[in-house]
N, CA, C and O atoms as a GROMACS GRO file, in nm:
protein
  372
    1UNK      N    1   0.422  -1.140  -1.301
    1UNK     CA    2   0.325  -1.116  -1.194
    1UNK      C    3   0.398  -1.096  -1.061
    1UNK      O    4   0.497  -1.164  -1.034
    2UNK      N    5   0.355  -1.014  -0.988
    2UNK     CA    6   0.430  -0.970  -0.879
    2UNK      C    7   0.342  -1.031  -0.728
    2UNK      O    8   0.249  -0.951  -0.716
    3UNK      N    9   0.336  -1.097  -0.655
    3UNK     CA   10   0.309  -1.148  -0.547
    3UNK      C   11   0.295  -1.017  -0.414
    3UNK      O   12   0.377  -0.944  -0.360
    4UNK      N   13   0.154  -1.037  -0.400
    4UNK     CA   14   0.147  -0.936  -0.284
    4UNK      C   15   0.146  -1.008  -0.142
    4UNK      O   16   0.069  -1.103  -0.145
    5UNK      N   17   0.198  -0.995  -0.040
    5UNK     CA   18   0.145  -1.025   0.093
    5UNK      C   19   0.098  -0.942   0.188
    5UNK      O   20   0.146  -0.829   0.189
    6UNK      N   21   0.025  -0.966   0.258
    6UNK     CA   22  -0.050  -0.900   0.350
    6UNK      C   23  -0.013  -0.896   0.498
    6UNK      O   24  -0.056  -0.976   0.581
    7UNK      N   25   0.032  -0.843   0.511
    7UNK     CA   26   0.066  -0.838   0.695
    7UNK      C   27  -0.064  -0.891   0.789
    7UNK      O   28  -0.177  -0.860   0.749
    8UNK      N   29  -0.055  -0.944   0.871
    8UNK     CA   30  -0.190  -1.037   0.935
    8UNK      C   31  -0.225  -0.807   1.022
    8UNK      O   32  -0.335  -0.756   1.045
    9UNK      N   33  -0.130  -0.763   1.036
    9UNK     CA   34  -0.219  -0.625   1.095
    9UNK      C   35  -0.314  -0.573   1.013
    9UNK      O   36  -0.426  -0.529   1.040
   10UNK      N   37  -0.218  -0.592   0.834
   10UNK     CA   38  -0.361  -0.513   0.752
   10UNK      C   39  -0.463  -0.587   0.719
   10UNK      O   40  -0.563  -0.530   0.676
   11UNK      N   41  -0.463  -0.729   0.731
   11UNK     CA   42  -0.534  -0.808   0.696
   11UNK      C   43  -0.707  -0.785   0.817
   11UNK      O   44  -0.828  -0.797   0.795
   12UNK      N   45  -0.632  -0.753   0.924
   12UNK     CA   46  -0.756  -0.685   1.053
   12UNK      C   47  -0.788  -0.521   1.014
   12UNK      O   48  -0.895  -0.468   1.044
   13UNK      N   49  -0.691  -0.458   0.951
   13UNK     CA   50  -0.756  -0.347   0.937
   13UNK      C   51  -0.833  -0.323   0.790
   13UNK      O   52  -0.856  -0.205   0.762
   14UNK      N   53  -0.872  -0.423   0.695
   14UNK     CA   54  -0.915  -0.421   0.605
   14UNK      C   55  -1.041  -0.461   0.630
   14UNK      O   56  -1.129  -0.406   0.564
   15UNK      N   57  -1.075  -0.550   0.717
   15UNK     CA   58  -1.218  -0.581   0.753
   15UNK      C   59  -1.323  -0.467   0.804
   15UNK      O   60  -1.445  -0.484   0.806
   16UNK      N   61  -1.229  -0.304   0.859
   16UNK     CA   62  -1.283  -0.210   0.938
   16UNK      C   63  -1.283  -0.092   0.830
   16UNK      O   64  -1.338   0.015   0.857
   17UNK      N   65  -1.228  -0.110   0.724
   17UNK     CA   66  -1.247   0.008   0.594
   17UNK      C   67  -1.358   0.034   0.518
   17UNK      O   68  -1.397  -0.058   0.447
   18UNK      N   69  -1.426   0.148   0.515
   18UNK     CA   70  -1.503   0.121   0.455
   18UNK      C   71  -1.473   0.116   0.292
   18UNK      O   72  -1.377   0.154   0.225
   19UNK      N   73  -1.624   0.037   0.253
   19UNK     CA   74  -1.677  -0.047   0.140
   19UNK      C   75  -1.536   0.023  -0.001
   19UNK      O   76  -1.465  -0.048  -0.071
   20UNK      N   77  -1.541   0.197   0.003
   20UNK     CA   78  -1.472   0.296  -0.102
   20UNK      C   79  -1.374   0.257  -0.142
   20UNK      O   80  -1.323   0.236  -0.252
   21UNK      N   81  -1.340   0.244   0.005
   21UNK     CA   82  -1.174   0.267   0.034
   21UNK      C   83  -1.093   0.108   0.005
   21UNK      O   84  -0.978   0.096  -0.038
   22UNK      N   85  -1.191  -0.009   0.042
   22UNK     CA   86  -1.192  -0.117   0.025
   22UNK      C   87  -1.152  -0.166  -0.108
   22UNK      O   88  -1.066  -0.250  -0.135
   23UNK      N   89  -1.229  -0.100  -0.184
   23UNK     CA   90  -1.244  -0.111  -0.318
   23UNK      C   91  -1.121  -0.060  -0.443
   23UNK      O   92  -1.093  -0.116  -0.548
   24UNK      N   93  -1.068   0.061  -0.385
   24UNK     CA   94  -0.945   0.165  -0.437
   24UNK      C   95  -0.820   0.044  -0.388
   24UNK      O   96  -0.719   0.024  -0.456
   25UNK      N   97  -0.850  -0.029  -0.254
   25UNK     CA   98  -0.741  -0.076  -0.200
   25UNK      C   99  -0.713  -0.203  -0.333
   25UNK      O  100  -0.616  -0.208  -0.408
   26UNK      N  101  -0.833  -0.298  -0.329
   26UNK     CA  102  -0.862  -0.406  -0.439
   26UNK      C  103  -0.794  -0.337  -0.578
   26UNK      O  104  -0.697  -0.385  -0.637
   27UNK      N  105  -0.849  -0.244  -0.608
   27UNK     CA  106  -0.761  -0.168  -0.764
   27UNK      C  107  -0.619  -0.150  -0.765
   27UNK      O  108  -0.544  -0.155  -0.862
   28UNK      N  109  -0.589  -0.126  -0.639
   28UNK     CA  110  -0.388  -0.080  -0.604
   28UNK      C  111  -0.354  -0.225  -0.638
   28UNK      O  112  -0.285  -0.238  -0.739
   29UNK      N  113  -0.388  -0.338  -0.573
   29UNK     CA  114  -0.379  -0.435  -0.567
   29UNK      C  115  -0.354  -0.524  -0.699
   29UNK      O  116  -0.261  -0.604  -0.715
   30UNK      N  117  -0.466  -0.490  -0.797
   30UNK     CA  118  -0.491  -0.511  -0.899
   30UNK      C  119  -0.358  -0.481  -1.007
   30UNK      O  120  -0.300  -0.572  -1.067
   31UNK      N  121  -0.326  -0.342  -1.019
   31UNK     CA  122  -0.209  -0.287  -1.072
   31UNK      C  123  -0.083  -0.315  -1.007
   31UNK      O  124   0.016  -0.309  -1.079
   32UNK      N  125  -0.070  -0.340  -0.906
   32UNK     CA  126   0.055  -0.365  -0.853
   32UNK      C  127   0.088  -0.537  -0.890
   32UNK      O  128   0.202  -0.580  -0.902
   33UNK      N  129  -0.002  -0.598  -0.902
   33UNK     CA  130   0.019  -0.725  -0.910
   33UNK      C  131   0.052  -0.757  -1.075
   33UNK      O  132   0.126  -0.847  -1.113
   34UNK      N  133  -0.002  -0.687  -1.141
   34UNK     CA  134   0.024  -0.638  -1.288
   34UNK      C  135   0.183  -0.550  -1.326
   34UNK      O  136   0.258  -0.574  -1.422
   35UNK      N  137   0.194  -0.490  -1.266
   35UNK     CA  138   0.284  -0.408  -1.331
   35UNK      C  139   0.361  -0.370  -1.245
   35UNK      O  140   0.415  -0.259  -1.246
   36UNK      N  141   0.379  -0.468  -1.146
   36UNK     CA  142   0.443  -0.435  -1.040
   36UNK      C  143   0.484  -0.252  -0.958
   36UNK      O  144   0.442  -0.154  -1.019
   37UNK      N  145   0.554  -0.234  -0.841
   37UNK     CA  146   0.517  -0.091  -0.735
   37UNK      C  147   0.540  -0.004  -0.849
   37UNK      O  148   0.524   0.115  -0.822
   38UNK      N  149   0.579  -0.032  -0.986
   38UNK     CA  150   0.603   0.106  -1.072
   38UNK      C  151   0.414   0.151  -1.088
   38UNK      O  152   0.372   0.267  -1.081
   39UNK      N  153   0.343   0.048  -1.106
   39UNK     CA  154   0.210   0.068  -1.147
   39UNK      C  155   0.179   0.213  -1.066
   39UNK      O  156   0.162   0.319  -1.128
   40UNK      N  157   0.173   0.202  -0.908
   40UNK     CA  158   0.090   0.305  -0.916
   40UNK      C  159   0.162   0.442  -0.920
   40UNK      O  160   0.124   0.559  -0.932
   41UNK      N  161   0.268   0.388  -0.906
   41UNK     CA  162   0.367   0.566  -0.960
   41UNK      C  163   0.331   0.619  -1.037
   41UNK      O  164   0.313   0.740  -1.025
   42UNK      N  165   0.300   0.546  -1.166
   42UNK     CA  166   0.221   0.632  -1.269
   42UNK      C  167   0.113   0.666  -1.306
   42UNK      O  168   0.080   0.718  -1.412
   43UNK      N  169   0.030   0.625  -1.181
   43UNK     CA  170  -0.117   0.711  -1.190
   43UNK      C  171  -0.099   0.829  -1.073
   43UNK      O  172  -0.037   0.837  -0.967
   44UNK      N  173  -0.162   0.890  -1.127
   44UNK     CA  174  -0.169   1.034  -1.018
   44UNK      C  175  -0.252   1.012  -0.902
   44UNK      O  176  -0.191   1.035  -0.797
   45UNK      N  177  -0.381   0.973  -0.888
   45UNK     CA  178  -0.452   0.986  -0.797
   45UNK      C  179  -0.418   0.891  -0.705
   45UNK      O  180  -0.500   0.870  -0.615
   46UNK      N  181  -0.233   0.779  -0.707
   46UNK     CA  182  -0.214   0.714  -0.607
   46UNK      C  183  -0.112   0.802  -0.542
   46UNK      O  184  -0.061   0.761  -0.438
   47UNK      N  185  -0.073   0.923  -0.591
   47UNK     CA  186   0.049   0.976  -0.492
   47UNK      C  187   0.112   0.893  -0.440
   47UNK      O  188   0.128   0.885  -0.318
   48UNK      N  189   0.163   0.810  -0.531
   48UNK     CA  190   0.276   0.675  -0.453
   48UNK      C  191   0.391   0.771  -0.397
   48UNK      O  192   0.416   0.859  -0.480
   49UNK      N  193   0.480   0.781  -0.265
   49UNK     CA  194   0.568   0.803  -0.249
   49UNK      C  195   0.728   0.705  -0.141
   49UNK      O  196   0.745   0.587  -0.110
   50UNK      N  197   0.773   0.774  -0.128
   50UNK     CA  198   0.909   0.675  -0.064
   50UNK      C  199   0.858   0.796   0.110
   50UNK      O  200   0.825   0.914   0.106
   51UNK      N  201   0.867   0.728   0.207
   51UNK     CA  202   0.835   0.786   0.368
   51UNK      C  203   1.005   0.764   0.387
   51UNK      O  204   1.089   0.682   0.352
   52UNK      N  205   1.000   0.898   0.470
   52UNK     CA  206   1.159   0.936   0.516
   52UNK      C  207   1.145   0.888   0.721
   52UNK      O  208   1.067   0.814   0.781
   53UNK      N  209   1.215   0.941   0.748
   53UNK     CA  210   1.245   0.905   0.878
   53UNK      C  211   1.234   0.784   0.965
   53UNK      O  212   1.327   0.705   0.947
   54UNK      N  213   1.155   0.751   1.047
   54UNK     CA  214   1.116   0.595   1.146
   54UNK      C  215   1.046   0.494   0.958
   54UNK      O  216   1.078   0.391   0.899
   55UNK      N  217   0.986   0.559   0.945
   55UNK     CA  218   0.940   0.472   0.795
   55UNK      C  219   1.071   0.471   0.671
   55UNK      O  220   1.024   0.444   0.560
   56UNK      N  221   1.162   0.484   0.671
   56UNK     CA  222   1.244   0.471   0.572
   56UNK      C  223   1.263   0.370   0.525
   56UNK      O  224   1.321   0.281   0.588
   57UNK      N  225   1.210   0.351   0.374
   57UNK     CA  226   1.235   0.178   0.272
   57UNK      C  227   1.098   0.126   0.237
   57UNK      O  228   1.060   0.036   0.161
   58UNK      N  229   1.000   0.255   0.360
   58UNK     CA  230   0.908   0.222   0.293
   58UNK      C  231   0.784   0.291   0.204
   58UNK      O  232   0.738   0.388   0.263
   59UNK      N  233   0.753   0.278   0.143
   59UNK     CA  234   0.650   0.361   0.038
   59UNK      C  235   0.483   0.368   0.098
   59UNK      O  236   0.459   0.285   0.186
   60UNK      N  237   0.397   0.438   0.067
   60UNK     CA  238   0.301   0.510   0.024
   60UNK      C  239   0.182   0.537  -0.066
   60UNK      O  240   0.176   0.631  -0.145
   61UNK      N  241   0.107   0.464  -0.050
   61UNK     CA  242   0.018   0.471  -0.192
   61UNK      C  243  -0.128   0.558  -0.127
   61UNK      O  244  -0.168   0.515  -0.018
   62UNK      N  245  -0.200   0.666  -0.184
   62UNK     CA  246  -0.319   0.746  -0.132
   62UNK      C  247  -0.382   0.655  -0.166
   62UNK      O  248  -0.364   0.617  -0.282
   63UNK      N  249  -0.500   0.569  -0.065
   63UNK     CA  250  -0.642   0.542  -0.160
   63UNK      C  251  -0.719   0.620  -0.164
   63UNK      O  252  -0.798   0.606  -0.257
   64UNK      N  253  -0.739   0.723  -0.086
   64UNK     CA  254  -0.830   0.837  -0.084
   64UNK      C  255  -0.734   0.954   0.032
   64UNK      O  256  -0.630   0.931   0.093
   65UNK      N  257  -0.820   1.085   0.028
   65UNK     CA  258  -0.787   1.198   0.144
   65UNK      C  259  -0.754   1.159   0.214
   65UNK      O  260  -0.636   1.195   0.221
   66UNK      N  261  -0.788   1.062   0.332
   66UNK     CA  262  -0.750   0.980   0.430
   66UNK      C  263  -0.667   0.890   0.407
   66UNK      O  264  -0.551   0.930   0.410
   67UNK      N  265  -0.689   0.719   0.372
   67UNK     CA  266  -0.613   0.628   0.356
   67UNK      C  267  -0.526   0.601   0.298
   67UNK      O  268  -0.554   0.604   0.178
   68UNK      N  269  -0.422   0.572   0.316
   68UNK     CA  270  -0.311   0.510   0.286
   68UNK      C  271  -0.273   0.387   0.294
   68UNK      O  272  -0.261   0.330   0.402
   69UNK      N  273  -0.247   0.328   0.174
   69UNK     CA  274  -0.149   0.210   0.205
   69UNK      C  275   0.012   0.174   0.210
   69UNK      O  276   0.078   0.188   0.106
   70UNK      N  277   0.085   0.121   0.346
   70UNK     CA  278   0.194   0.138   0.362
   70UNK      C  279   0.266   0.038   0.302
   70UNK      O  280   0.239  -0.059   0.372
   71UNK      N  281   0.346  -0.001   0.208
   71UNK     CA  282   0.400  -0.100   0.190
   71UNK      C  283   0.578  -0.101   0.172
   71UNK      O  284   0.654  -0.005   0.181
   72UNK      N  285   0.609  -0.233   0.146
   72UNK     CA  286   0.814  -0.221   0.143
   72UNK      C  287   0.791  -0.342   0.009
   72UNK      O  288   0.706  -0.432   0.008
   73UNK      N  289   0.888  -0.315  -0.092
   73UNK     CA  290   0.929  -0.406  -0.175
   73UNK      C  291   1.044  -0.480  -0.156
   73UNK      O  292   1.153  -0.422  -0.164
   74UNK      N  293   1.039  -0.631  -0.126
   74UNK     CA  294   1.121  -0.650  -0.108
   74UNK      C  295   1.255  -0.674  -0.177
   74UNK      O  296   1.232  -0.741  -0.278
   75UNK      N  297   1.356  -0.654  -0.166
   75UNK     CA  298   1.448  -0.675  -0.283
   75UNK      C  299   1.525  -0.799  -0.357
   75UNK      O  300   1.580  -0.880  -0.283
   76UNK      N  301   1.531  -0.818  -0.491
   76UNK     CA  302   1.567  -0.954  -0.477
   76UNK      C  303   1.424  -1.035  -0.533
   76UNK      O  304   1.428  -1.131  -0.609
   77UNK      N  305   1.302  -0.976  -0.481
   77UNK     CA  306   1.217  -1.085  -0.533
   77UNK      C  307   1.108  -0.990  -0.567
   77UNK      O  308   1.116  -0.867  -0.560
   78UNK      N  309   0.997  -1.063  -0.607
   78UNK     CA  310   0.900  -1.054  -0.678
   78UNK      C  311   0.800  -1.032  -0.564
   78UNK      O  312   0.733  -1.135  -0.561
   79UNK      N  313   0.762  -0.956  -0.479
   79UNK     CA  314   0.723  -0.958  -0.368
   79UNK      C  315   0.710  -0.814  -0.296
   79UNK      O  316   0.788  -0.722  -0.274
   80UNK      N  317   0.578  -0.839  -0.270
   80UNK     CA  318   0.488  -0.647  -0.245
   80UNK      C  319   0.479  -0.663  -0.120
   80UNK      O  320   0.408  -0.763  -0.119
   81UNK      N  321   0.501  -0.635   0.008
   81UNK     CA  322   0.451  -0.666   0.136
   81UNK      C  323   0.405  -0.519   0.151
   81UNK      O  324   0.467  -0.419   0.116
   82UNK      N  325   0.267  -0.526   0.218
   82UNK     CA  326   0.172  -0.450   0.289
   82UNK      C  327   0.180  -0.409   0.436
   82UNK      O  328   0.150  -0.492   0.522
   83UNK      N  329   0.210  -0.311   0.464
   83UNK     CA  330   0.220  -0.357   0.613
   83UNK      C  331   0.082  -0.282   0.682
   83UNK      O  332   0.019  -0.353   0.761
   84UNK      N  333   0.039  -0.165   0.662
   84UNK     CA  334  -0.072  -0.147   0.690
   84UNK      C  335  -0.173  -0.035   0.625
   84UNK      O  336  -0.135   0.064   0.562
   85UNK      N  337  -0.322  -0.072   0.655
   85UNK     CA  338  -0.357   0.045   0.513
   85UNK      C  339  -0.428   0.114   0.692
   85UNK      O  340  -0.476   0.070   0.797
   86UNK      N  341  -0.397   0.220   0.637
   86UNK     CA  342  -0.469   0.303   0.774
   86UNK      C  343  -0.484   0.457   0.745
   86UNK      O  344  -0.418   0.504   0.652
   87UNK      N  345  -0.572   0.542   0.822
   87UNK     CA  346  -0.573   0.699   0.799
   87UNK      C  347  -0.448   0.707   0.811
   87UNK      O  348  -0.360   0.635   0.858
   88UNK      N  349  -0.456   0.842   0.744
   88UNK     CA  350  -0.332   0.907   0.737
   88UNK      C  351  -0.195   0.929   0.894
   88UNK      O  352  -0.176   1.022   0.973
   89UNK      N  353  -0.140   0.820   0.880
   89UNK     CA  354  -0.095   0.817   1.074
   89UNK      C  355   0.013   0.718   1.079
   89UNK      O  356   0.009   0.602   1.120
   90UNK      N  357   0.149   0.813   1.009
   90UNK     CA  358   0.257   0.737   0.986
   90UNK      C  359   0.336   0.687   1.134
   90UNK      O  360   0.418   0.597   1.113
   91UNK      N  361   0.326   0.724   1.261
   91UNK     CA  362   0.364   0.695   1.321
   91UNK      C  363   0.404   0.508   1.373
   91UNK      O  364   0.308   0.443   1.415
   92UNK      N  365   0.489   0.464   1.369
   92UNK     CA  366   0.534   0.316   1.416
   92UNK      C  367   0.459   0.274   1.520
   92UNK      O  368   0.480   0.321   1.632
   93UNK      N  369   0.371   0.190   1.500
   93UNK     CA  370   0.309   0.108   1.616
   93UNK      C  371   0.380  -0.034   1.655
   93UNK      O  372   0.335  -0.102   1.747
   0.00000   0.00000   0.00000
């Protein structure tokens, strides 16, 4: 079982998602905690990817057209960190 954490930012931007997207997020969640970040690589409709530039190390999961969830695995452990699920808007805050 793979241990997810939640960044206290996505933890505020999860309260403002709607119900859909909420729900796709709960399923990523679901599989990742199962089968750890390979899970959603191998479904298609998560377009898991690796982000290049200011985001480098960290990955990508689609919950829908819009949302994304940003996350980093950390290395060494058993451990998913989230850092934020937001529209599509890779820019570093």
């Amino acid at each position: 079982m793979w241990e997810i954490y939640e960044h206290r930012r996505a933890i505020k931007q999860l309260a403002s998602l709607p119900i859909d997207v909420l729900k796709r997020y709960e399923k990523w969640k679901d599989i990742v905690s199962i089968s750890g970040p390979d899970g959603p690589r191998q479904i298609e409709g998560f377009h898991d990817e690796a982000l290049r530039g200011e985001w480098k190390g960290y990955r990508s999961s689609r919950l829908n057209l819009q949302y994304r969830v940003i996350y980093k695995v950390e290395q060494g452990l058993v451990l998913v960190r989230v850092v934020s699920v937001t529209p599509h808007d890779y820019r570093r805050k």
